[in-house]
Backbone bond lengths (Angstrom), bond angles and torsions (degrees), N, CA, C in turn:
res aa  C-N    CA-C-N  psi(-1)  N-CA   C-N-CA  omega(-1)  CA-C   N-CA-C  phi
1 X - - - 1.464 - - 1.522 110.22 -
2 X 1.056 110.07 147.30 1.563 114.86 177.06 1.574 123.54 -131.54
3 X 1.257 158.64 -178.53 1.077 145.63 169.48 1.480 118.84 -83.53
4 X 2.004 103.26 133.42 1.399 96.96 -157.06 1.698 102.56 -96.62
5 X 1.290 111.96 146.59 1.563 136.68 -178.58 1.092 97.84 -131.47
6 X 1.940 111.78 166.12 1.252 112.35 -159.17 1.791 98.77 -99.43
7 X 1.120 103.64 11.83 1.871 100.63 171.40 1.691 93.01 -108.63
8 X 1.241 153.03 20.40 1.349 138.54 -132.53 1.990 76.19 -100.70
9 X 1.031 121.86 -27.94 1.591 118.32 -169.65 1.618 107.95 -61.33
10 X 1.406 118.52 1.53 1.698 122.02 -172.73 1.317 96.93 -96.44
11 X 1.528 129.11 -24.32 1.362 112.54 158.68 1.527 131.71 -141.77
12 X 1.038 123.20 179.87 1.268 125.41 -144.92 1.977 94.14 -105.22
13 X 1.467 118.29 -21.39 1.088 126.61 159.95 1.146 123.46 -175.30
14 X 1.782 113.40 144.19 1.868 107.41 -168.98 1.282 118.23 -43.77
15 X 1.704 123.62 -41.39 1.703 111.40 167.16 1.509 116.55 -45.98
16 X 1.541 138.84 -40.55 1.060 149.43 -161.55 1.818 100.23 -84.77
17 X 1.255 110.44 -26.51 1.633 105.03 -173.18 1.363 85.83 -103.01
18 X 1.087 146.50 -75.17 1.898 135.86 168.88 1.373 102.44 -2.73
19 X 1.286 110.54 -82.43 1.822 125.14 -178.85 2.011 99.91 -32.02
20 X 1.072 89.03 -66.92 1.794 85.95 -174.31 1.194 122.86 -35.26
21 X 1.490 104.38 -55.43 1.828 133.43 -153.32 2.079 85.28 -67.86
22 X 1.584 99.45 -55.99 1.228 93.25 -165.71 1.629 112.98 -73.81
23 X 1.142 127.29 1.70 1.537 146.61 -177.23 1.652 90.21 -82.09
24 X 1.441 114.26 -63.08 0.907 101.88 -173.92 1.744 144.96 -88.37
25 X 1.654 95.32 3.11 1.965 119.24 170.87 1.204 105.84 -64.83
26 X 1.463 108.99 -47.92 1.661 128.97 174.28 1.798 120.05 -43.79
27 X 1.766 97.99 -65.85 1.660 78.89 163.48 1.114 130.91 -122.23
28 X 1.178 104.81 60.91 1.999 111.95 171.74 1.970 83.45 -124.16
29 X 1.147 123.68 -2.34 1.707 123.13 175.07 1.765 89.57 -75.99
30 X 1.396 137.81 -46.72 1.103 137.70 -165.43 1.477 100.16 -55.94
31 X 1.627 112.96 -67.17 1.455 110.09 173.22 1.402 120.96 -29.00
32 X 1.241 112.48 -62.88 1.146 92.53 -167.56 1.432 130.85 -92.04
33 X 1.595 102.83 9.59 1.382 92.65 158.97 1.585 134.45 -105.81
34 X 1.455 97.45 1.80 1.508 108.60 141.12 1.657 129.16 -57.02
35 X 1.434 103.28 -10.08 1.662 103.07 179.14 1.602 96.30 -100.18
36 X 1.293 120.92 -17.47 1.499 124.23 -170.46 1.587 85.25 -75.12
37 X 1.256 152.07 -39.97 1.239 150.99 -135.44 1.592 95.52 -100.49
38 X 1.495 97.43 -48.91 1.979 93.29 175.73 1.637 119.55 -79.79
39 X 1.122 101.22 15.20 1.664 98.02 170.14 1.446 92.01 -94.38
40 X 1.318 128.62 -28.33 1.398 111.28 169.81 1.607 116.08 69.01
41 X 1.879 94.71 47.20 1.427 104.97 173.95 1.391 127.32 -77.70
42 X 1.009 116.41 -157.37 1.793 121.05 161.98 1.402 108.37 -58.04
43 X 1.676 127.60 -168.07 1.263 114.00 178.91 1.497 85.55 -106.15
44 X 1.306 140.48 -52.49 1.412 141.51 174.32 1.538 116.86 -45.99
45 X 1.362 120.80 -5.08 1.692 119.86 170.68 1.426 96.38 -95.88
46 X 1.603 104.05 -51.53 1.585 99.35 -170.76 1.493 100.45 -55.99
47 X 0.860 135.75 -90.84 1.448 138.35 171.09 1.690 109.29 12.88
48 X 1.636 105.31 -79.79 1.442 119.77 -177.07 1.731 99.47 -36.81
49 X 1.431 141.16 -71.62 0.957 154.62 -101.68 1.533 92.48 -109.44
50 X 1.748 110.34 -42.90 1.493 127.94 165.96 0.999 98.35 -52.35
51 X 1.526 132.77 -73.55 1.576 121.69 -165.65 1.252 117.56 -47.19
52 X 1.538 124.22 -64.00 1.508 138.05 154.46 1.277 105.63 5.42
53 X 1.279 114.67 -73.67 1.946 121.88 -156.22 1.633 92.90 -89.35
54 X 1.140 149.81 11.50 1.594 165.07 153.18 1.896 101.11 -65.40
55 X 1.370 82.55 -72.20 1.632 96.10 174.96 1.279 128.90 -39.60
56 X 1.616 100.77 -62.01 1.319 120.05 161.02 0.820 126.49 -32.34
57 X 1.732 128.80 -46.69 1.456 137.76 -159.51 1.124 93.57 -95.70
58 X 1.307 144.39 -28.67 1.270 151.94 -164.90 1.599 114.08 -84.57
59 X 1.202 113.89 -39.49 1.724 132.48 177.97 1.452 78.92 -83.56
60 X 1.190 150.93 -104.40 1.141 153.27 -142.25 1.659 115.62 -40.02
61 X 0.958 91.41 -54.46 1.966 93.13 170.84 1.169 137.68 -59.49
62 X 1.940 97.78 -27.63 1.324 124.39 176.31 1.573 99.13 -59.40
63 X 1.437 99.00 -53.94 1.944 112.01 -160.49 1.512 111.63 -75.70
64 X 1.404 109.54 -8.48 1.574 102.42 168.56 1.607 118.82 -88.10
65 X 1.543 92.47 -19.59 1.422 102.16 178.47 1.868 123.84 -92.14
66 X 1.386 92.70 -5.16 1.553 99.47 173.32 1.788 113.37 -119.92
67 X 0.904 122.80 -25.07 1.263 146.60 137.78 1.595 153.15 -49.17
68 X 1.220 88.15 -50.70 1.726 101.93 -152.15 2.158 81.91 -95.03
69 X 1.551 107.98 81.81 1.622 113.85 -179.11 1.553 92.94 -101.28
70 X 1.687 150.26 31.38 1.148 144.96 178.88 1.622 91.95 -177.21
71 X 1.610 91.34 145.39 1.607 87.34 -175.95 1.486 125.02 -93.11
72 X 1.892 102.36 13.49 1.887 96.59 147.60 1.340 101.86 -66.93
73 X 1.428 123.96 -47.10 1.768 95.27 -147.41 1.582 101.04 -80.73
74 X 1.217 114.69 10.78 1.652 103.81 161.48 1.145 118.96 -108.40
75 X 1.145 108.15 12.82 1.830 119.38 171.29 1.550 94.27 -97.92
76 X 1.189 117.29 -53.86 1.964 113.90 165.85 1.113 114.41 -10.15
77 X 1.533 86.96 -84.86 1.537 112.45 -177.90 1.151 106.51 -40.63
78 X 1.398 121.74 -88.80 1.570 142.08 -153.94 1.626 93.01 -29.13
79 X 1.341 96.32 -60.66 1.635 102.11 -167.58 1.789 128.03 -78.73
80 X 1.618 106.27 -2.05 1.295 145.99 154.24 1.922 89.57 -52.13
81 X 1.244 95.28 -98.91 1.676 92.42 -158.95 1.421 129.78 -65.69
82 X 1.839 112.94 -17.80 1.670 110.85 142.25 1.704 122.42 -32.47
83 X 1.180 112.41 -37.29 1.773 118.23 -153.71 1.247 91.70 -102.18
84 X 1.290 128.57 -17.63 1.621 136.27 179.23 1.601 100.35 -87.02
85 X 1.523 129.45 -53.70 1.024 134.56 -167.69 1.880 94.11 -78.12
86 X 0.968 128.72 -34.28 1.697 119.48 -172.98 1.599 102.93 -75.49
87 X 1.492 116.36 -20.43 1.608 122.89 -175.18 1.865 100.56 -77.79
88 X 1.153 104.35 -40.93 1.924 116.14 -155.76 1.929 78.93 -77.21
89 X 1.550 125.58 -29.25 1.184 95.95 -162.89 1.447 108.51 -85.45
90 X 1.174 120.82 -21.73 1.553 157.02 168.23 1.633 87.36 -42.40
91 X 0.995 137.03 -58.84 1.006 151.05 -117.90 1.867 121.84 11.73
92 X 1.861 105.25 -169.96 1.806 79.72 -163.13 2.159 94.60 -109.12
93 X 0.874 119.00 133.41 1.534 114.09 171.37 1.297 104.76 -79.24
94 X 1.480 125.79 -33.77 1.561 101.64 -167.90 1.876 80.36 -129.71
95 X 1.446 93.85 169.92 1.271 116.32 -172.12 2.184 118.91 -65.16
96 X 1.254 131.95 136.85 1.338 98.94 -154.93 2.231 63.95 -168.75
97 X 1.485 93.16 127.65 1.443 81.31 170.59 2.016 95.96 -163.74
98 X 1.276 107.87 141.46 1.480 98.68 175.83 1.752 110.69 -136.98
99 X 1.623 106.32 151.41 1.664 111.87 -154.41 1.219 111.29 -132.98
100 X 1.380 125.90 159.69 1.330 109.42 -174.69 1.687 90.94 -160.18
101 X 0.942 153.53 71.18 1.770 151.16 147.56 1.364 90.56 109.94
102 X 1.511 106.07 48.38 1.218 127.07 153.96 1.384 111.49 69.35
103 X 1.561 104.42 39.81 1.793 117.57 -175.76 1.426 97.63 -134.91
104 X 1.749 102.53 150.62 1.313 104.87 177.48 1.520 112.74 -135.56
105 X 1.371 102.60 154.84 2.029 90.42 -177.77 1.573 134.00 77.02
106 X 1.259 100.76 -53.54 2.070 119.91 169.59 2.094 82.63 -149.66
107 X 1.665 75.61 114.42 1.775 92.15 161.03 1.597 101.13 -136.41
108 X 1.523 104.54 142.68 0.940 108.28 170.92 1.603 125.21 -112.22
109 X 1.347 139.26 111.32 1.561 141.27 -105.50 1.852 78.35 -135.98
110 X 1.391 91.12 154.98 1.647 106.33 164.43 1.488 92.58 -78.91
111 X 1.812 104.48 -169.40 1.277 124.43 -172.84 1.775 114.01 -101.33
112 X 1.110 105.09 58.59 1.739 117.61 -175.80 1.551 112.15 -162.78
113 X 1.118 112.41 151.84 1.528 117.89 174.18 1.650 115.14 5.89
114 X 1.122 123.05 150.65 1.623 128.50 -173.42 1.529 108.97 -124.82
115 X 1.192 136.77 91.98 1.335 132.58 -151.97 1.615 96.44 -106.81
116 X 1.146 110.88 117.51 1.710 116.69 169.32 0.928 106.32 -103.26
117 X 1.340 120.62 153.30 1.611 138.35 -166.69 1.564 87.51 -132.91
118 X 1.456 123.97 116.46 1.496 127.63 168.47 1.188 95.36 -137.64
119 X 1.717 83.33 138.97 1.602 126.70 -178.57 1.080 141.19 -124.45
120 X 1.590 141.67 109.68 1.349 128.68 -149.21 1.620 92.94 -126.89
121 X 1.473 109.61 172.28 0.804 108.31 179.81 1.788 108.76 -162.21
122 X 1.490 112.44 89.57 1.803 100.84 -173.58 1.353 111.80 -93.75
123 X 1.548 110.50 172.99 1.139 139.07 -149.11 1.480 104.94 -75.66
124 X 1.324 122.33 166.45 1.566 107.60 179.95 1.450 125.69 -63.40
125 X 1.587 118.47 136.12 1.206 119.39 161.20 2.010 96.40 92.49
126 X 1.425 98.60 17.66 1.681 102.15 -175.12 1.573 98.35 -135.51
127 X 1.524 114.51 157.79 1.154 135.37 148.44 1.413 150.50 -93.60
128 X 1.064 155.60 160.90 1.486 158.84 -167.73 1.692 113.46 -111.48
129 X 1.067 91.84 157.58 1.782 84.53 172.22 1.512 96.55 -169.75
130 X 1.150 146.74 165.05 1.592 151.78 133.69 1.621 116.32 -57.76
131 X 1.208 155.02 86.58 1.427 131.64 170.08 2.017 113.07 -94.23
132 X 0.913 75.44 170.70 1.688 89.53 -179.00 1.507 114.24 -64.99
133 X 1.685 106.50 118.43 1.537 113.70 168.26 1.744 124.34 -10.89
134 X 1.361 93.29 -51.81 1.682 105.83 -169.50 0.804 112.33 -174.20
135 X 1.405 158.92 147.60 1.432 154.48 175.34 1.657 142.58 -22.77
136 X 1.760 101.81 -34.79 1.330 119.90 147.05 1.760 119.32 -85.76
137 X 0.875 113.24 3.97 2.134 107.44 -167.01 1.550 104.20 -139.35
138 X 1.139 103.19 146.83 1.459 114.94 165.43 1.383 130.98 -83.56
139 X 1.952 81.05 -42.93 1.882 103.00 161.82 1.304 99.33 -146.55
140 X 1.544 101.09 170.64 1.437 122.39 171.43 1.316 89.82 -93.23
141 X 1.407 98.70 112.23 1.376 132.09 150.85 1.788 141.82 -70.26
142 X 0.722 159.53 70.04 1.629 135.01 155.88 1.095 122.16 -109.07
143 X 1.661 117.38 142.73 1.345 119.42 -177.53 1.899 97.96 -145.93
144 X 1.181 99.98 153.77 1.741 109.54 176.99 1.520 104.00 -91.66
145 X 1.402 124.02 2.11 1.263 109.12 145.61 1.493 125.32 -163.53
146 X 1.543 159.57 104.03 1.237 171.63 -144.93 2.104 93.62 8.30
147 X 0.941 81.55 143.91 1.951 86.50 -179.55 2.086 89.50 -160.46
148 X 1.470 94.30 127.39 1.448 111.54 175.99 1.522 102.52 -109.66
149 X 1.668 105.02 135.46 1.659 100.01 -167.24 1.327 85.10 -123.86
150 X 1.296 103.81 162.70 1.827 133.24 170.55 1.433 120.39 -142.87
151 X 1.508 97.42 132.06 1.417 107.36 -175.24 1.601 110.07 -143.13
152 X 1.311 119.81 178.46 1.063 113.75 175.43 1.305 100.64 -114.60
153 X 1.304 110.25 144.01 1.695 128.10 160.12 1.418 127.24 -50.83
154 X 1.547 104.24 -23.70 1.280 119.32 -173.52 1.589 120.73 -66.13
155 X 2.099 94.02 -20.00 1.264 111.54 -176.80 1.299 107.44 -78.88
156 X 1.348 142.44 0.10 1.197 160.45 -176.61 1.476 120.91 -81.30
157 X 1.348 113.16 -16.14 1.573 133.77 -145.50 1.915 84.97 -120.30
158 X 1.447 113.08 130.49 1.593 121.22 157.42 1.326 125.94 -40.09
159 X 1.002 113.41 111.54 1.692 106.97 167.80 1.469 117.81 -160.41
160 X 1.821 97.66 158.11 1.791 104.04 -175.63 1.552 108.78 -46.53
161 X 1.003 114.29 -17.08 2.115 107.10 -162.60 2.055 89.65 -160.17
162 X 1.579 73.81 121.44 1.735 82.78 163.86 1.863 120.96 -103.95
163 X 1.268 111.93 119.09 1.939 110.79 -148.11 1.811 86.86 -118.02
164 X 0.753 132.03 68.39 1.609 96.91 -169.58 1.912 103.30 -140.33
165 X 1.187 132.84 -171.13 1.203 161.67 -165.69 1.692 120.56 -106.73
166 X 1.331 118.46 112.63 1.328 101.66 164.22 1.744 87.33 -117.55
167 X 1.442 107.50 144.08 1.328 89.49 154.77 1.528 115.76 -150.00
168 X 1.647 120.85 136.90 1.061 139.55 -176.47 1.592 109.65 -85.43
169 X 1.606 100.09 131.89 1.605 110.66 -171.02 1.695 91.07 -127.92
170 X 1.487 105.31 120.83 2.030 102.22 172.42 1.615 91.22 -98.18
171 X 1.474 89.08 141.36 1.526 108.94 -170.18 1.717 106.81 -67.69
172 X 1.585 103.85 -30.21 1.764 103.69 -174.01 1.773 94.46 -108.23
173 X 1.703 138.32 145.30 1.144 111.69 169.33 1.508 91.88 -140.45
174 X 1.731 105.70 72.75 1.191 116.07 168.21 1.514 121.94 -147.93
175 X 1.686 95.94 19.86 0.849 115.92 175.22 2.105 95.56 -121.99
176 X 1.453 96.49 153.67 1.610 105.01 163.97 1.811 122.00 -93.29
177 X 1.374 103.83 103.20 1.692 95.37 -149.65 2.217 88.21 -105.81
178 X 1.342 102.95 -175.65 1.183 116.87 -154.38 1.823 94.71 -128.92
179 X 1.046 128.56 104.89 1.579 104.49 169.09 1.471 93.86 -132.83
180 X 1.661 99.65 158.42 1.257 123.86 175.68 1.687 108.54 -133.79
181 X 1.435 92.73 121.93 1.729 97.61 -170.92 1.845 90.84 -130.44
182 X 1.974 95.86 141.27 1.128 112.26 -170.99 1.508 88.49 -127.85
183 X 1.670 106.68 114.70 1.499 107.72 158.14 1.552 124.25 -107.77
184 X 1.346 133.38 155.76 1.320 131.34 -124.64 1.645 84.18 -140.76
185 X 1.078 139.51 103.24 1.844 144.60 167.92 1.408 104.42 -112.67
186 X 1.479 107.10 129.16 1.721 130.61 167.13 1.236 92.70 -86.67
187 X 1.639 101.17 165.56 1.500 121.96 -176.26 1.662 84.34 -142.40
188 X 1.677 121.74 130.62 1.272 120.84 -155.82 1.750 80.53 -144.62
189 X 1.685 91.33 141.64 2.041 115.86 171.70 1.656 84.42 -116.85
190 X 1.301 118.34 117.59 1.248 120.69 163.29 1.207 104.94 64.93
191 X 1.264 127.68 -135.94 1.628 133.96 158.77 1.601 126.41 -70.88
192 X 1.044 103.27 -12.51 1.130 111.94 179.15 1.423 131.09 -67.75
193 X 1.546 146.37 112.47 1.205 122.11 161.93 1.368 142.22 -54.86
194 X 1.472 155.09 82.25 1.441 157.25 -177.36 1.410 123.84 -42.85
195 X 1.721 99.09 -52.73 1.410 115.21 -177.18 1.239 100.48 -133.59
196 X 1.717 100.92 167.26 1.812 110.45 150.07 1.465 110.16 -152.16
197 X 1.274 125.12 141.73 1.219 109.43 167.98 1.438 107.58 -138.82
198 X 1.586 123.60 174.76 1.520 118.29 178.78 1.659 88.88 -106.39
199 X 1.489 94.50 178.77 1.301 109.78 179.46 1.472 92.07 -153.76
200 X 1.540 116.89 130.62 1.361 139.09 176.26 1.172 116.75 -107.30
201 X 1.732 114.16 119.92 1.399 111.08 156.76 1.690 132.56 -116.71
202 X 0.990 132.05 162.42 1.119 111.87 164.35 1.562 117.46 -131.56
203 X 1.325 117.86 145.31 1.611 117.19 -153.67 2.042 97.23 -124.68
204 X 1.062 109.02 128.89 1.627 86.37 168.73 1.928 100.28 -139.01
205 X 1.180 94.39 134.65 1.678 117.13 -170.96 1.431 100.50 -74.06
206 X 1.516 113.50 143.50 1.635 123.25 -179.73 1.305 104.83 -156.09
């Protein structure tokens, strides 16, 4: 028996949906680093960016397999290090990094509030800002169970250095939940937007 979710009918058991998920991080990593190859970088970016999505696949497979005990939190995951691996191929132009008890990317958090520390940092003669995921979202969200976030608006506003707070509160913390949060920073010349990129994390409570 395994724990039931409302996709739990895709497999026959969590080792068998683990096995898949991680069957399949493995080769959709090929894709995209065949797209790292047609950007037709340096050989030391391509390289960097190759290793990157290695890592990725490697942290990610790990966390479905120590983690992923219901097949949301391997849909988290799974879909955690896709959005990580489509960012690394993206790669980042301006600086964009987020922390949490001195972890970055996969943190693993006690059972209380989730305090991120995000930090940007643009290029000369440019600004930073946070904007909204997509037209309905603020962020890309997922969690295996209700998570209330807080931020400031202020992060919304242009500026030389982005310093600020997101922080994730799970409504039950007696459960061990799985979230994956995607925040979304412009890089702005005047009014203008230049860049954007997301930044993926994934946090899991213990």
């Amino acid at each position: 028996m395994f724990a039931s979710d409302t996709d739990s009918e895709r497999a026959t058991s969590i080792e068998d949906y683990q096995n898949t998920c991680s069957e399949f991080i493995t080769d959709i990593s090929m894709d995209y680093k065949d797209w790292v190859d047609r950007y037709q970088l340096s050989e030391s970016e391509t390289k960097t960016r190759k290793d990157t999505i290695d890592h990725i696949v490697k942290n990610t497979n790990d966390w479905i397999t120590r983690f992923g005990n219901t097949i949301k939190k391997i849909d988290i995951i799974m879909n955690d290090g896709i959005n990580k691996m489509a960012e690394t191929t993206a790669g980042y132009p301006f600086k964009i990094d987020i922390t949490s008890a001195n972890q970055n990317r996969y943190i693993i958090h006690e059972k209380k509030p989730i305090k991120l520390n995000l930090k940007s940092f643009p290029r000369n003669n440019r600004q930073v800002r946070i904007c909204n995921y997509d037209k309905d979202s603020v962020f890309l969200l997922g969690s295996s169970s209700q998570v209330e976030v807080k931020y400031s608006n202020k992060s919304f506003e242009s500026s030389d250095l982005l310093d600020e707070f997101i922080v994730l509160k799970p409504v039950q913390f007696d459960t061990e939940d799985a979230i994956s949060i995607t925040v979304k920073v412009e890089e702005l010349e005047g009014n203008i937007v230049k860049e954007s990129r997301g930044y993926t994390t994934l946090i899991v409570t213990r």
